[in-house]
C-alpha positions in Angstrom: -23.4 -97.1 -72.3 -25.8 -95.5 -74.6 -26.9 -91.7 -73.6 -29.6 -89.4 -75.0 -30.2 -85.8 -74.0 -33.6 -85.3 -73.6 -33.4 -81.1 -73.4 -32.9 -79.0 -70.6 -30.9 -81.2 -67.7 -32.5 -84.2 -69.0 -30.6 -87.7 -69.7 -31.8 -91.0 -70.6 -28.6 -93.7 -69.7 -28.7 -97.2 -70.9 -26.5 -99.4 -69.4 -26.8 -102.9 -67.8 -30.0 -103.9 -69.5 -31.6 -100.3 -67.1 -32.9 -97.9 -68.1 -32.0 -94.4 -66.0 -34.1 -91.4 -66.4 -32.4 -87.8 -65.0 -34.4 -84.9 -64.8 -37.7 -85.0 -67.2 -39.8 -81.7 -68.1 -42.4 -83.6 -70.3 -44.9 -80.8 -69.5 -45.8 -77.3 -70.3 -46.5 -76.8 -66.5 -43.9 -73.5 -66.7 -46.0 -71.5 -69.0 -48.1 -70.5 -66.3 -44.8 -68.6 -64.9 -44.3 -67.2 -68.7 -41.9 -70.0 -69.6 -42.8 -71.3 -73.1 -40.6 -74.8 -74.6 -38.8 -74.4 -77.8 -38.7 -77.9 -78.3 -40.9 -80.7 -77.7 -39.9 -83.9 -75.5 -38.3 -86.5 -77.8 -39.6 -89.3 -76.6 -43.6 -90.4 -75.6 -44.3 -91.7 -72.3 -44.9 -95.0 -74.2 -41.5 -95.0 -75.2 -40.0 -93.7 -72.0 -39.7 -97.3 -69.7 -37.2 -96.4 -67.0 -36.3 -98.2 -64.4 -34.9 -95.6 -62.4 -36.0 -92.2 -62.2 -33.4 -89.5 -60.8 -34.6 -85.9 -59.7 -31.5 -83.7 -59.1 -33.1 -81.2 -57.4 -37.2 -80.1 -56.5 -37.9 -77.5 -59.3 -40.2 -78.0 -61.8 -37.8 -77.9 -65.0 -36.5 -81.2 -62.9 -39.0 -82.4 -60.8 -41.9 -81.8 -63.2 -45.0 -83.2 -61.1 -47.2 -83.6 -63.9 -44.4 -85.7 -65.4 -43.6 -87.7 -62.3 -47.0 -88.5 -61.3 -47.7 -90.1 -65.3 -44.2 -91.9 -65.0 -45.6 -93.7 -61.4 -48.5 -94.8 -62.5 -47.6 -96.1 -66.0 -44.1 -97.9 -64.6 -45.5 -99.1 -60.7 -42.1 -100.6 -61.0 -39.8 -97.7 -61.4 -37.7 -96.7 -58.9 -37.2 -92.9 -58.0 -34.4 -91.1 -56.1 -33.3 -88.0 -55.2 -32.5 -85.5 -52.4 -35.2 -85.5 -49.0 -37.2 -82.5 -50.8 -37.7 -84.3 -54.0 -38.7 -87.8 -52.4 -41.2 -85.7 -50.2 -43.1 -84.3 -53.5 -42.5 -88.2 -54.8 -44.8 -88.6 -51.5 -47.1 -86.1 -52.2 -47.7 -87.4 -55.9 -48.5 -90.9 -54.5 -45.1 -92.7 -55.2 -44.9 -94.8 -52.0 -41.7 -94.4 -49.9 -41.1 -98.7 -51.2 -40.3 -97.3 -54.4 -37.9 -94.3 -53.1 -34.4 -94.0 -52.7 -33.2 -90.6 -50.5 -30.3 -89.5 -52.1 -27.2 -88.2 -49.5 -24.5 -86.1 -50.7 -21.7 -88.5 -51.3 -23.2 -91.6 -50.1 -22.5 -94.1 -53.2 -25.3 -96.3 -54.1 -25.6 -99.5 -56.1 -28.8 -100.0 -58.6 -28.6 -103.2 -60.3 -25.4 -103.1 -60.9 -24.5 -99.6 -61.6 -23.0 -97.0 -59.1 -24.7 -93.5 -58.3 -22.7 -91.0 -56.3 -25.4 -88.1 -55.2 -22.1 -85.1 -55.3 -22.4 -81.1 -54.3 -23.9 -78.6 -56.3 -24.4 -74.9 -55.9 -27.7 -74.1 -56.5 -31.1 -72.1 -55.2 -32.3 -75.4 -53.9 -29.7 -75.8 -51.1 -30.6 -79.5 -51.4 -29.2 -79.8 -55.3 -27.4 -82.4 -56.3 -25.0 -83.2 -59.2 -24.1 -87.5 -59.8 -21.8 -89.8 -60.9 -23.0 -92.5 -62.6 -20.2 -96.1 -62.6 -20.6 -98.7 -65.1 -19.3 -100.5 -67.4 -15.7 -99.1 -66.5 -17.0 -96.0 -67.2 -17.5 -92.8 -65.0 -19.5 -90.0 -65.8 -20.6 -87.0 -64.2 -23.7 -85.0 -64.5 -23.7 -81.7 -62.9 -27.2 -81.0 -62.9 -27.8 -77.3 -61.2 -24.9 -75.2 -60.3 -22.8 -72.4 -59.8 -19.3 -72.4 -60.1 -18.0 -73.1 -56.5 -14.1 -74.3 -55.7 -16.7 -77.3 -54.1 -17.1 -79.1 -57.0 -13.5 -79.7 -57.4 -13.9 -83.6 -55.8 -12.3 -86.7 -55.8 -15.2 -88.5 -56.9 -16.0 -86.1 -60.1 -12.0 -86.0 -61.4 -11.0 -87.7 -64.1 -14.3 -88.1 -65.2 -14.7 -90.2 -69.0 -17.4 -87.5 -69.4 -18.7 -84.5 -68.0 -22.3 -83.0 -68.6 -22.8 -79.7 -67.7 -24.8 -77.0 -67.7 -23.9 -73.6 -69.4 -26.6 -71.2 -69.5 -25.5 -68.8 -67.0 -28.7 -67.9 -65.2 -31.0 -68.6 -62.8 -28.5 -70.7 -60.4 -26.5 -72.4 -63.3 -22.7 -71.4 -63.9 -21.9 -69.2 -66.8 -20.1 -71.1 -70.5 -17.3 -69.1 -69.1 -17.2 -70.8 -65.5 -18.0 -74.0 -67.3 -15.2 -73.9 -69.3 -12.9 -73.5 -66.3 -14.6 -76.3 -64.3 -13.8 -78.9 -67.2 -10.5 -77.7 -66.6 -10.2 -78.4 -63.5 -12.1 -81.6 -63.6 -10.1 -82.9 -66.6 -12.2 -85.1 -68.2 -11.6 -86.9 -71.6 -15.1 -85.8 -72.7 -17.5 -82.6 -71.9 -20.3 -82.0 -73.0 -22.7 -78.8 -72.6 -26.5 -79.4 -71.5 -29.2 -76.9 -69.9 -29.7 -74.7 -72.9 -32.3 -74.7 -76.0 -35.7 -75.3 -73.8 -36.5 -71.4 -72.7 -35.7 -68.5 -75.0 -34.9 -66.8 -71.5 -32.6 -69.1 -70.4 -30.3 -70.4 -72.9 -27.0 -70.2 -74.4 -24.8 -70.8 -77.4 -23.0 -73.6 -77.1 -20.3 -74.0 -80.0 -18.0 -71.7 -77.4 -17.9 -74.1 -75.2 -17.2 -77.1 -77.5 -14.3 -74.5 -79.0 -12.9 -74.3 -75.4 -12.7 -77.3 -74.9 -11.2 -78.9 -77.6 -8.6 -76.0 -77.6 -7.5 -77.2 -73.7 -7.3 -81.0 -75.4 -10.8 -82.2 -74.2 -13.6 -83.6 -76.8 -16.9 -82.3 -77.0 -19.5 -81.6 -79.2 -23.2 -80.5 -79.9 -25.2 -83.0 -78.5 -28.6 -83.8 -80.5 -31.9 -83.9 -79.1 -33.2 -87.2 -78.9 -30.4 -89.0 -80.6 -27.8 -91.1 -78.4 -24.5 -91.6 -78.5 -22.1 -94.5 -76.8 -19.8 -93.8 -74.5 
């Protein structure tokens, strides 16, 4: 499995000849709410070619719909999935409901080959969803949006090959502190800190967190823009 973080809570997963797309703010549609990027997008549409693309949650640093309106009319043939809200503004971007997937809280789901578990998350959209992603003997688990909450302590996320969370401690997501403790708990062999670097005003230092981890006997490290990495 070959992943590339994409900024933000954004992942690109290749596995199984797919392509799976998590989360994409290609846009500078938050500007207008006095949010400015830091970073540019690594990759073009061109160069984008999902086959699946997966909205966590229906806010606009996820569910970009200047983003996801490009992606369905460049790839008719990519599928998209998330939680009710999100496939309802797929709906209201033109994606028809053939090309949707509703995404239930711990109901598993095969694409192609590859096993998505929609799992809890804490968040201001009471819809939010974290998933576990199956393949190739491999589990990982993206946390998208969250708190800290004793709820996230599942079966299905435990023992995890990696974790992906989010650190930055603001505006719904859990602290580097709480984050730290979640791994923990979780026990991964790998975690990995994501949702810092795109806002000035919502960021985080990471190297903490990849010093906490490694002290409690998990890997981690600094994950670079653009550039993937095999699991």
């Amino acid at each position: 499995m070959q992943i590339t973080w994409m900024s933000q809570g954004s992942f690109l997963f290749e596995t199984e000849g797919q392509r799976i797309l998590v989360d994409p703010y290609m846009s500078d549609f938050l500007e207008t709410k006095g949010l400015k990027r830091m970073v540019e997008y690594p990759l073009a549409f061109e160069e984008l070619k999902p086959d699946m693309l997966v909205c966590t949650h229906d806010h606009l640093d996820h569910l970009d719909p200047e983003t996801v309106e490009r992606i369905g009319k460049m790839y008719p043939e990519c599928v998209m999935t998330g939680p009710v809200s999100c496939c309802d503004h797929f709906s209201e971007l033109g994606i028809s409901k053939e090309r949707q997937i509703k995404m239930t809280r711990f109901e598993t789901f095969d694409f192609k080959g590859i096993k998505i578990t929609p799992v809890f998350a804490k968040h201001s959209d009471p819809e939010a969803v974290g998933i576990v992603i199956e393949t190739e003997g491999k589990k990982v688990y993206l946390t998208g949006d969250s708190e800290y909450d004793d709820r996230l302590f599942v079966d299905e996320v435990k023992n995890c090959d990696l974790v992906l969370i989010c650190i930055n401690g603001r505006l719904g997501n859990m602290t580097l502190e709480e984050a730290l403790t979640t791994v923990k708990a979780i026990k991964p062999k790998q975690a990995l800190p994501m949702h810092y670097g795109l806002f000035a005003e919502n960021t985080a230092d990471p190297a903490p967190f990849v010093t906490g981890c490694k002290t409690s006997g998990i890997d981690s490290f600094e994950m670079e823009l653009g550039k993937g990495f095999e699991l």
